[in-house]
N, C-alpha and C positions, 0 to 999 in steps of 0.2 A: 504494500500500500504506500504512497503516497503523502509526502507531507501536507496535510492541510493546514487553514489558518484558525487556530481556536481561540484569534481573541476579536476579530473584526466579522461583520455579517458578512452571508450568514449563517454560518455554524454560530460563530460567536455569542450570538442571540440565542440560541437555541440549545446549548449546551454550556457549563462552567467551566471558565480554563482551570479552577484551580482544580477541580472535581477528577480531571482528566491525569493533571499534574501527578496529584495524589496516588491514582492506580498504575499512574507508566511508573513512577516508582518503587513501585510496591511488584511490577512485574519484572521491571528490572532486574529488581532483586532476587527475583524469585529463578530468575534466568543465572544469576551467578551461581545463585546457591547449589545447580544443577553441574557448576562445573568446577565449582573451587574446592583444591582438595583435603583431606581431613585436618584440623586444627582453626579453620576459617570458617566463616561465617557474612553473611552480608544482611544488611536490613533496612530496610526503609526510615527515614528521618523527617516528618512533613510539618513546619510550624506558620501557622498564619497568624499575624498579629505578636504581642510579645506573650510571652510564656512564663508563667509563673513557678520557680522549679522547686523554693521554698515557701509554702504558704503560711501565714499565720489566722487562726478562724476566731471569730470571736462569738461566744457565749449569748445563746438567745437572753435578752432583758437585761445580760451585763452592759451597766456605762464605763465609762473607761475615764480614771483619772487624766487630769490635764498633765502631770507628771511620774514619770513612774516613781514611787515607793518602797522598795520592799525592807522587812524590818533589819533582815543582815544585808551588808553589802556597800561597798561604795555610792549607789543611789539614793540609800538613807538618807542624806542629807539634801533631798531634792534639786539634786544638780540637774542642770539639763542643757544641752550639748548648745554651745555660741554659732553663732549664725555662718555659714562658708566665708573663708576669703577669698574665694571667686567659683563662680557658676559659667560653664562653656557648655557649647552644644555637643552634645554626644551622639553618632549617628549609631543606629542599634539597627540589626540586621531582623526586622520582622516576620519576612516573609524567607521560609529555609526548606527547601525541598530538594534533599539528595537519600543517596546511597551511599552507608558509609562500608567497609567490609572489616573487620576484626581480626586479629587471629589470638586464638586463645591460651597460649603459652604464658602461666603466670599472672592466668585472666585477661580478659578482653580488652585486648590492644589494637587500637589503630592502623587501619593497614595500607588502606587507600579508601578515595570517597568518587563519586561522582554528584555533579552539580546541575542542577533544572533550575535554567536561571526564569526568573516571575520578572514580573512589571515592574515590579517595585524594588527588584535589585538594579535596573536600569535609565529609576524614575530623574532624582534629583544625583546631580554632583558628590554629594556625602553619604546617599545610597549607592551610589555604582563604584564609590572608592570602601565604603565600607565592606561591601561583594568581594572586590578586588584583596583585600587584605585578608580576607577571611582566606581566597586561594594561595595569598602569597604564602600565609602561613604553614597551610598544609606542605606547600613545596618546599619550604624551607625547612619544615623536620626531615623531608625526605621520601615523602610521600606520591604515589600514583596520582594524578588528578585528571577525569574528565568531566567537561562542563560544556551544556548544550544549552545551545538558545535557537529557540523558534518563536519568542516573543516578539509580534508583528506591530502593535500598538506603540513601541516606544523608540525610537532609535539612538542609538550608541553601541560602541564597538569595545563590548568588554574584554575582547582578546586582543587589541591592540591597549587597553590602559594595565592590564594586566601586564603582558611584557614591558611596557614603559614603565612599571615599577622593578625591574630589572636592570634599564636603560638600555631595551633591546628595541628593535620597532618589527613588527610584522615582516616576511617576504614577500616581495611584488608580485602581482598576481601575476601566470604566465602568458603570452600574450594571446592564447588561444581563449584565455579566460579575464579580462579586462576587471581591473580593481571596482565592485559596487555593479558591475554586469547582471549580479544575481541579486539585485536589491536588498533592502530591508535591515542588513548588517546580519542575518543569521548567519549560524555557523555552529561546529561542533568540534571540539579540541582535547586532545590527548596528552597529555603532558610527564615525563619521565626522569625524577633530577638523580644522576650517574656521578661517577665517581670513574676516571677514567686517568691513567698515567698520572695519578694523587693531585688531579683539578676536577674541582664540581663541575658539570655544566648539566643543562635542562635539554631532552630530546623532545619537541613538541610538534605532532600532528595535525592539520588546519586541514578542515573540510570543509568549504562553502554550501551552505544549503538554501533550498530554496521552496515554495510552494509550489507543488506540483511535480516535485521530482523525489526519488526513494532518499531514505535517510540509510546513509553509513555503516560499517561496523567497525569499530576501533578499540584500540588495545587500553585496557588499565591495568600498570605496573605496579607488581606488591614485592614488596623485601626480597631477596635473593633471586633476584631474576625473574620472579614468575611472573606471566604473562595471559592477560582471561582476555577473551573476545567478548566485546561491549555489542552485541549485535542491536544498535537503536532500531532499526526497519521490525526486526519482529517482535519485540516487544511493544514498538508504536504500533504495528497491527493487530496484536494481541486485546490491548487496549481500547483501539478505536471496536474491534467486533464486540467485545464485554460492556460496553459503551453502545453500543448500537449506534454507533457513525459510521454510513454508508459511503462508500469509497465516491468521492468528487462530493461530495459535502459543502 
């Protein structure tokens, strides 16, 4: 099947981009899990909006003193905390929909992720760099990283700002295939940081995508060379059938 558009009419109208997001993830994973071998694991990670990871509840009909109280303790003496000397903006990554894969040696470690970039990692400036950092990260432990975008509503080129926190720039497209030829800025990227005659460098895979054409299969790199095929085409058609999205949608 076929890339469609699932955020502009009209599928778009007719279906949830994130709803969709949600399950290619979840199939994704489902497709690693099928190939990765004993000690690994992969699983779906979907957060919309911020996430609450420690909650605190509070008591039907309790009011809650203006300061905390308790009878032992440094708070006894109803101190309570001076005002910040200084408030800056924080950009907070709201919207997070990947696959991250584990391996379980000494418990559940980190192995590689892949990334479904949403609207809103490519909305404002301090979204698309907050995005950005979130991969820089991963690649700088040493990490597998691929991250797809088929989000049509926004445009920005998050695999050229990505590298540019590197200070690397993209390669020119070849001439058979003209830079922005395939509109819209999607794309899908494989990325592998090596260790090679005792210099790091990054091996990264760039696939232009587009509406209307199949989507890729590409590698994600875990710890000692292992190597899974990312097959997007059949998991997006997996997807779009369990979804009951009719091919040309």
């Amino acid at each position: 099947m076929v890339l469609q558009d699932h955020f502009r009419p009209p599928l778009g109208m007719r279906r949830h981009w994130h709803a969709f997001h949600n399950s290619w993830a979840t199939y994704i994973a489902s497709d690693l899990n099928g190939g990765l071998p004993e000690g690994y694991f992969a699983e779906p990670n979907v957060q919309y909006g911020i996430e609450i990871d420690v909650a605190t509840f509070e008591e039907p009909g309790f009011v809650p003193p203006t300061t905390l109280s308790w009878p032992d303790g440094p708070s006894a003496s109803g101190w309570t905390a001076p005002a910040p000397t200084q408030t800056i903006p924080l950009p907070i990554l709201t919207d997070i929909v990947e696959v991250l894969v584990f391996g379980r040696e000494g418990g559940p470690t980190l192995a590689g992720a892949i990334e479904l970039v949403s609207p809103a990692n490519k909305d404002r400036p301090e979204d698309r760099d907050a995005f950005v950092t979130k991969c820089a990260a991963y690649l700088q432990q040493g990490l597998g990283l691929v991250v797809v975008d088929v989000v049509t509503d926004r445009r920005a080129d998050l695999h050229r700002e990505l590298l540019g926190r590197f200070g690397a720039s993209p390669m020119p497209a070849p001439p058979s295939e003209p830079a922005g030829s395939r509109g819209s800025d999607l794309h899908a990227d494989s990325f592998r940081p090596v260790e090679r005659d005792g210099h790091s460098s990054l091996d990264i895979w760039h696939e232009l995508l587009a509406i209307g054409e199949p989507l890729p299969s590409l590698p994600l790199w875990l710890p000692g060379a292992l190597c899974l095929q990312v097959d997007l085409g059949a998991s997006y058609t997996r997807t779009c059938r369990e979804q009951r999205i009719p091919v040309g949608a």
